[in-house]
Every structure is written in C-alpha cells, then in structure tokens.
C-alpha positions as CSV (number, residue, x, y, z in Angstrom):
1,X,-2.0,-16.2,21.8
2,X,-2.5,-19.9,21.4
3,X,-2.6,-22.0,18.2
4,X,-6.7,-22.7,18.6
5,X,-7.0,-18.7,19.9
6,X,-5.1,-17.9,16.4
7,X,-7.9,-20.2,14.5
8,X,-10.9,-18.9,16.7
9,X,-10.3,-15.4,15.4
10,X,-9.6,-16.5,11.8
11,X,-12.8,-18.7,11.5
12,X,-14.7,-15.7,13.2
13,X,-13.0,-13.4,10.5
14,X,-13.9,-15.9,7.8
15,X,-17.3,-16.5,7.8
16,X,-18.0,-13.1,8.8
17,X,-16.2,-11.3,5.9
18,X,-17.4,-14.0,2.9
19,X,-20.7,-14.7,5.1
20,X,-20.2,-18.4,5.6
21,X,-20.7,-20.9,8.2
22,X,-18.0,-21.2,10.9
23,X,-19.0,-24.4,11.8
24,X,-18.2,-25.5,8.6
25,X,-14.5,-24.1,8.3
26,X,-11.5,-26.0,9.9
27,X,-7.7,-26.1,9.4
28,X,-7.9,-27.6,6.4
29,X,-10.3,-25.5,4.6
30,X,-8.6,-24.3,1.7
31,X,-8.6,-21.1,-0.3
32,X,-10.6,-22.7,-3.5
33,X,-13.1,-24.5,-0.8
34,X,-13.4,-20.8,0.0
35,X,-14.0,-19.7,-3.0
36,X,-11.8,-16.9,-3.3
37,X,-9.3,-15.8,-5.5
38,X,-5.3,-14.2,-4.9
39,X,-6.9,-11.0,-4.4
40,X,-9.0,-11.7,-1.7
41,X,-6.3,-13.8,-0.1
42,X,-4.1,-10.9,0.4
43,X,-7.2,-8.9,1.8
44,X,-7.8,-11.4,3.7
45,X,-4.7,-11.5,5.1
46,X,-4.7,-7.4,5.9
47,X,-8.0,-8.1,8.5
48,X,-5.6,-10.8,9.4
49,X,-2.8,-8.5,10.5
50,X,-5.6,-6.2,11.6
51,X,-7.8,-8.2,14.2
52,X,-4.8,-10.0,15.5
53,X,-2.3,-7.5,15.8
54,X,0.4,-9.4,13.9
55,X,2.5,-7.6,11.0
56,X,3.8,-10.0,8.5
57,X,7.1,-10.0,7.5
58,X,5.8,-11.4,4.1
59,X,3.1,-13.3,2.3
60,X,4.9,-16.4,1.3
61,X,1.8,-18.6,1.3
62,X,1.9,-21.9,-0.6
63,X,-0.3,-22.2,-3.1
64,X,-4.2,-22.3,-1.8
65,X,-3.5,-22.3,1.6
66,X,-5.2,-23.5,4.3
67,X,-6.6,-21.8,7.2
68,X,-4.3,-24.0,9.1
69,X,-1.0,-22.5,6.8
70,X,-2.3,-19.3,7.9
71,X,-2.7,-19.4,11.5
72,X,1.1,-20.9,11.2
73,X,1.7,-18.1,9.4
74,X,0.4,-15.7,12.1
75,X,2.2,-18.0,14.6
76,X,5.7,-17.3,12.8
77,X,5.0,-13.6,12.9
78,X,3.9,-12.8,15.9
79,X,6.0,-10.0,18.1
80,X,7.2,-8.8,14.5
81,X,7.4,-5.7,14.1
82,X,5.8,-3.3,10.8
C-alpha cells in the first residue's frame, strides 16, 4: 500500500469516526486540531490496525501526532505480524 493509499484510508477513517470534514484534514493535522484526547488516540489507532490490516508493534507516538506520524507509523509496521 502506498504512502497517499495509507492517508486516503486514514482521512476516510477520520472524518467518519469524529464526523468531520475530510477535505479539511491533511498530514499535518494534529491530534489537538482534532480535538481528541490520549484515549481516543489509541482508539483511533485500533480502527487503524483494523481497516488497514497492520498490527503495531507498539504505540510510540510523539506527542500530538500528526496524521502524517501516523501513516509513517503504519508504514513502519506494515507485514508485522500480532
């Protein structure tokens, strides 16, 4: 899957699950522009693992992230295994 594939599905997954725009969301979007705390971040990042098919090794995000920190996130951790 491609880097802009990876985003796609994010940005899909985004704005659908915290009903925003995804016009309005690119790599840089952050967590607070998102307005969502840690614990939505880590469920968040279970659709992640769930729509993509990607199992992460672990969740060592910097602190509010970017969409772009987590598709290279997904990148890193694609073919892993659970």
């Amino acid at each position: 899957m491609e880097r802009e594939d990876i985003f796609e599905s994010l940005k899909d997954l985004v704005a659908e699950r915290f009903d925003l725009d995804g016009n309005d969301l690119t790599l840089t979007t952050t967590q607070s522009d998102l307005g969502i705390d840690s614990i939505l971040m880590v469920d968040l990042m279970m659709d992640v693992e769930e729509r993509l098919g990607v199992t992460f090794k672990d969740l060592n995000l910097v602190k509010n992230p970017t969409l772009g920190d987590i598709v290279s996130l997904v990148e890193a951790n694609m073919g892993a295994k659970s």
